[in-house]
N, C-alpha and C positions, 0 to 999 in steps of 0.2 A: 257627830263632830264633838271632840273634847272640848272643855271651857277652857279657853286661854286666860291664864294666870298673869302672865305679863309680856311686855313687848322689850326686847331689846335692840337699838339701831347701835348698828357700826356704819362704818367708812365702807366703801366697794370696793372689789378683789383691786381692782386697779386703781389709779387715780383717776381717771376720768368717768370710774363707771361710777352709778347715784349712790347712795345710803340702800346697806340691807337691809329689813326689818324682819328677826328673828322672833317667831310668836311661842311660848314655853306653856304648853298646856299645862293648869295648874297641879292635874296629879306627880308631875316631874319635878317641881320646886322643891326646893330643899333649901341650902344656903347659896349665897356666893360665894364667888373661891373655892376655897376646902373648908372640910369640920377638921378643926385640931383645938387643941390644947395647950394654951401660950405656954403657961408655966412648964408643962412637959417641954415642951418645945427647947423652950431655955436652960432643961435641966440635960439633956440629950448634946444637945450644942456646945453647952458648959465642958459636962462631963465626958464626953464621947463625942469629939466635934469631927466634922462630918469629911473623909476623905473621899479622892477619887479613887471610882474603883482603879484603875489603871495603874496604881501606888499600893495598892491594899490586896489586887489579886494576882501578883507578874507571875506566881506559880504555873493558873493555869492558863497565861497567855505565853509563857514559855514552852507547857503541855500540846496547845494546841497548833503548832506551826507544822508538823507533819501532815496534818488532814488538809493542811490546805490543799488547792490545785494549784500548778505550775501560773496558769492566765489568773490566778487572784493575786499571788506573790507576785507576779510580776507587775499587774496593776499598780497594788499597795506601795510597791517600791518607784513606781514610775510617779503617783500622785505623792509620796515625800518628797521627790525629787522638785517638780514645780509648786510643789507647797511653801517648802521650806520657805521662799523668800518673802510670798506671801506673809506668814509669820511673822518673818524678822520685820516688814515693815508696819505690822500692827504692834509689835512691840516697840519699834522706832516711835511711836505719838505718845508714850508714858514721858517723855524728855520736852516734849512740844509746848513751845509756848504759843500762847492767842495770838490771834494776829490783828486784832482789833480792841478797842475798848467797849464794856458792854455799854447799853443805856443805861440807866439808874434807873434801878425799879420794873424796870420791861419786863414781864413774865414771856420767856422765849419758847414755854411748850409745843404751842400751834405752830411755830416757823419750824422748829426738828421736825414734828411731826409729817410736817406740808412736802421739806426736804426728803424727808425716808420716802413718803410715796413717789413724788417726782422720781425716785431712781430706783425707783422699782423694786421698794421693799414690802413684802404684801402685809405686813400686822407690825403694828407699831406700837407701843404703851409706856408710860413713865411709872416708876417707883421708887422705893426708896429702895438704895443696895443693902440689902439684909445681909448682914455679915455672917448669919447663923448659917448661909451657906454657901459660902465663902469657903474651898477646900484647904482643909489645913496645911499641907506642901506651900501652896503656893500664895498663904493669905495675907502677907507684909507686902506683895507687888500690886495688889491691888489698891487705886486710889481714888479719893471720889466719895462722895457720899448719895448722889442719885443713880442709878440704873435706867439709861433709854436699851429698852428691849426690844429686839428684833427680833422675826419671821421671816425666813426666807424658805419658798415653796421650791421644793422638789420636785423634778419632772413627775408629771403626771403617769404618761403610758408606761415608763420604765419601773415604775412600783407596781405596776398591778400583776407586774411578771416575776412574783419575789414569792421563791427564795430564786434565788440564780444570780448571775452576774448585771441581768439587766435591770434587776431593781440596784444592786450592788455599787454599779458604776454612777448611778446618778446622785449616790448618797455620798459618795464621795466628791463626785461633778461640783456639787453642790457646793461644798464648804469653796472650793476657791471661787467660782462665780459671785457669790457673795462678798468678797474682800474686797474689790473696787467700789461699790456702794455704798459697805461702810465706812472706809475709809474716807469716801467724798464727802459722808455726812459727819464723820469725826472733822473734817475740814471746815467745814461748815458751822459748826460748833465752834470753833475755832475763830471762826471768820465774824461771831457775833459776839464774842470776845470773852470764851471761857476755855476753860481746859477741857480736855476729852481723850480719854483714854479706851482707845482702840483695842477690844478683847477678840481676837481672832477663834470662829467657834471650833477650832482644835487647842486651840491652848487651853479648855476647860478650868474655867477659874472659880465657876460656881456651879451649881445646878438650878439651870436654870428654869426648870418650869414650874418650881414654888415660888419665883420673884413674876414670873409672866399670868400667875394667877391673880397675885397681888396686882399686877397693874390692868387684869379686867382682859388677857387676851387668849380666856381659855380657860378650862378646867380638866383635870388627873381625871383622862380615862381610865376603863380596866384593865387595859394593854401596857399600862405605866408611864401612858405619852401624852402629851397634854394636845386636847381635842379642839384645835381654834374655828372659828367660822368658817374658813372658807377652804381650807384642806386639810384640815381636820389635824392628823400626825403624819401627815405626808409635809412636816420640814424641819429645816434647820433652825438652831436658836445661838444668838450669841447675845452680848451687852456690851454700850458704851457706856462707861462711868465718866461722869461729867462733875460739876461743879458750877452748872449755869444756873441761873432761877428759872425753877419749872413748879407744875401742881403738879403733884401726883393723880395718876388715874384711881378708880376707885373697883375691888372684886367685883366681878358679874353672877349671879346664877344662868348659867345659859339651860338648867335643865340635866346636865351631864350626869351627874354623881346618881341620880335614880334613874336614866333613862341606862346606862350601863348596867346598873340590876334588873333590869330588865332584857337588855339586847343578847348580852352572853356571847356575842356571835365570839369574839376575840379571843374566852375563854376555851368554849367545845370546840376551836378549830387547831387549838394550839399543836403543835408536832409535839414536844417535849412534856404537855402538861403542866406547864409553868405558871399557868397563870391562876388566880384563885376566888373562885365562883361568889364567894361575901367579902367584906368587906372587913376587915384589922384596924386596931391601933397600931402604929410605926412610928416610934420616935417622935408622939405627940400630934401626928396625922391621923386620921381615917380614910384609909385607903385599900384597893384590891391591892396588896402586896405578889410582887415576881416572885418565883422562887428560881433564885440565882442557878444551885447546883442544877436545875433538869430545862435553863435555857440556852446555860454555856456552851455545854457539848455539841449543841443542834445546831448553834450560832460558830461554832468551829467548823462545823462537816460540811455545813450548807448556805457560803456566801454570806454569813450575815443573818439567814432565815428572812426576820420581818415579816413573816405573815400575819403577826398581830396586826401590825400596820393596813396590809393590805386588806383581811376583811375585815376590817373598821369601814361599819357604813358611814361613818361622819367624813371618815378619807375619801371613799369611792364616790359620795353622790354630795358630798357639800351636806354643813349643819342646816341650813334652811329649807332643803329639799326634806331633810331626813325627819326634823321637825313639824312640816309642812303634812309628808305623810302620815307621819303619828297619832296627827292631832285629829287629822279627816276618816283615820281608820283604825287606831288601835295597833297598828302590826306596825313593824320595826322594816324599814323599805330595804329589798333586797337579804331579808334573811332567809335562809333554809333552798336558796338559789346558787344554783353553780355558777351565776357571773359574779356572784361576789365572795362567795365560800370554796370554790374550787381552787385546787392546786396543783401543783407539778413538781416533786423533789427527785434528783436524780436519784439513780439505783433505788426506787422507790415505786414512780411511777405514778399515778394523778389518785388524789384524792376527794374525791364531793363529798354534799352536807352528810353529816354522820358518820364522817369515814378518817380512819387517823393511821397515819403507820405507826407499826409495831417495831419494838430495838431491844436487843437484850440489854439485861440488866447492868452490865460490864459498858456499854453505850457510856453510860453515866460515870459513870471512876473516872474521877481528875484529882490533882491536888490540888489543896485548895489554902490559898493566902499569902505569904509573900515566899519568893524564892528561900531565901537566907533562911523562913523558918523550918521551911519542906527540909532543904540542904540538913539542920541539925536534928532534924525529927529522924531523916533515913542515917544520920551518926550515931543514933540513939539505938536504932534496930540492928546497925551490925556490932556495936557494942553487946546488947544483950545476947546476940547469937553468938559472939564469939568470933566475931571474924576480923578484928583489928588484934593480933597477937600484941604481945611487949616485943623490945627492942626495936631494930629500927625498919621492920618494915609495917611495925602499929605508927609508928613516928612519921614515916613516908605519908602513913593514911592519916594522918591529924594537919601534917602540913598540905596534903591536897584539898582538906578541908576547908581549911583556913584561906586556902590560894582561891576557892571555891566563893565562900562567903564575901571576902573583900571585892571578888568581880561585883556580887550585887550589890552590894552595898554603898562603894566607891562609883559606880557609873551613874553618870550625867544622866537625867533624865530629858527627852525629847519634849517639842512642844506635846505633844499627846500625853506626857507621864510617863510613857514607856522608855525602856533605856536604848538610848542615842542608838547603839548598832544592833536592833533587834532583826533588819531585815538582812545585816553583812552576814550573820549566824547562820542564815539558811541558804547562804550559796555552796 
């Protein structure tokens, strides 16, 4: 049995279940939160402040709409459809005024918090809204200076069937099942007489799991997904920015940042090789950094992927179970086992512990970064080959350029980032 280092208690998966007590053998301690580096931090932010990817990559999410299947396009366009209004009513509460007067002085924490679980939000935490990231597009509609961070769990059985449509559907399931909840608790908010602005988790206004650190409900797995108590990166995350009096929660060490150098499961399973076995600086963090180019492609061809998700033991068996074995045994519960490392990719075929498929090199070629600059990069290449002549049929090819660039640049961006008629393009 390992010496336990410390204990941490949270709230239980539901409201009515008791307090968990999560035991951190002390070889796992580290810090709480993350290790970073403020000043980095600040100089990154400053200098290179932080966009979504969704604004920063349309190249290869214009690249990738062929590899879809017909039953994912049609999904994707069926959940815009009942999203959308979703949406528009979380951005209807940035105009909302209180509906009561607050008390003076009452610190209102525990009553959000008490509300989120009554309706069924399973991780809840306060902090402050770190603007440093705050995505640049969209960082003047943001209002508020505290962040109530939300959790909401993801079916269960339908993630452990990923990559496919059945982990697929519930990720999306998810975001609108969640919108009535937060919504009630933005009311709520309201109802105790502060403002509360409703961030709907597609309208991506932050990234939020360096604020969900700070408020104590998780720590940056190796998979890139923050690993909470009670289902690990099996969910969703959004934020209400409010302006009521709260305390802030405070970083936890739950054990993650060393028990990830240790587990690996997430990295040796990966299909694409994405993910990266030590540990990086990143923009004033320390973390396993994604490698973008070799998860995209895998994430185009196959639903989504998520397999990191899926064998992550802290998703599959809960942090205190995972913990709990650890500590009694040294071994990482469920690694190097097909019920938590096996898989299923179509035109592939299943692969268990040790086993990864193979793609040619060609797999991987996208472009990469925003439409408009791909667009003048391939005007550059028929220029130097010679294939925009003078007169007017080089003139013809400057003006389809031009008619070319304005489409991206001039189009509306969706609540997602992407532009407004990305799925009209694929009928």
């Amino acid at each position: 049995m390992l010496k336990i280092g410390h204990s941490v208690t949270r709230p239980g998966k539901k409201a009515q279940d008791p307090p968990v007590v999560l035991n951190v053998p002390e070889e796992l301690e580290t810090a709480p939160g993350i290790v970073q580096r403020p000043a980095e931090v600040d100089f990154y932010s400053r200098e290179y402040p932080l966009e979504l990817a969704n604004v920063e990559t349309t190249a290869d999410r214009d690249w990738e709409w062929p590899f879809h299947s017909q039953e994912l396009n049609d999904f994707h366009r069926e959940h815009e459809r009942l999203n959308r209004p979703l949406v528009e009513a979380c951005r209807a509460t940035t105009d909302l005024e209180p509906t009561a007067t607050p008390v003076p002085g009452k610190d209102v924490s525990e009553l959000i918090k008490t509300k989120a679980r009554e309706l069924g939000i399973g991780e809840v935490g306060i902090t402050q809204l770190d603007r440093r990231y705050v995505f640049k597009f969209i960082r003047g509609y943001v209002k508020y200076q505290h962040a109530v961070c939300i959790a909401y769990e993801q079916d269960y059985e339908g993630t452990q069937g990923a990559p496919g449509m059945s982990a697929e559907r519930p990720h999306f399931d998810t975001y609108r099942e969640m919108v009535p909840p937060i919504l009630a608790l933005g009311d709520y908010i309201r109802s105790l007489g502060y403002n509360a602005q409703v961030h709907h988790p597609d309208d991506n206004v932050v990234a939020t799991v360096a604020m969900f650190m700070q408020a104590g409900m998780g720590q940056l797995g190796a998979n890139g997904q923050l690993l909470s108590p009670h289902f690990g990166s099996r969910a969703r995350h959004t934020v209400i920015t409010t302006d009521a009096l709260v305390t802030y929660d405070e970083p936890v060490d739950y054990g993650m940042h060393a028990f990830c150098d240790i587990c690996q499961v997430c990295v040796n399973r990966c299909p694409g090789r994405a993910l990266m076995r030590d540990k990086v600086w990143w923009r004033g963090v320390q973390k396993h950094k994604l490698i973008y180019r070799r998860c995209r492609p895998v994430i185009a061809r196959y639903e989504g992927c998520a397999v990191c998700m899926k064998v992550c033991p802290i998703q599959r068996y809960g942090m205190k179970n995972v913990l709990d074995h650890y500590a009694a045994t040294g071994v990482v519960l469920g690694k190097g086992t097909h019920g938590l490392e096996g898989y299923t990719m179509k035109d592939k075929g299943y692969f268990g512990p040790g086993e990864l498929p193979r793609f040619s090199s060609d797999f991987f070629d996208m472009p990469h970064g925003r439409s408009e600059d791909v667009a003048f990069e391939e005007l550059k290449d028929r220029i130097k080959e010679g294939d925009i002549p003078d007169g007017a049929e080089g003139d013809q090819a400057l003006r389809e350029f031009k008619e070319r660039v304005e489409q991206y640049v001039k189009m509306p961006l969706n609540f997602q980032g992407n532009p407004q008629d990305e799925y009209a393009k694929q009928e």
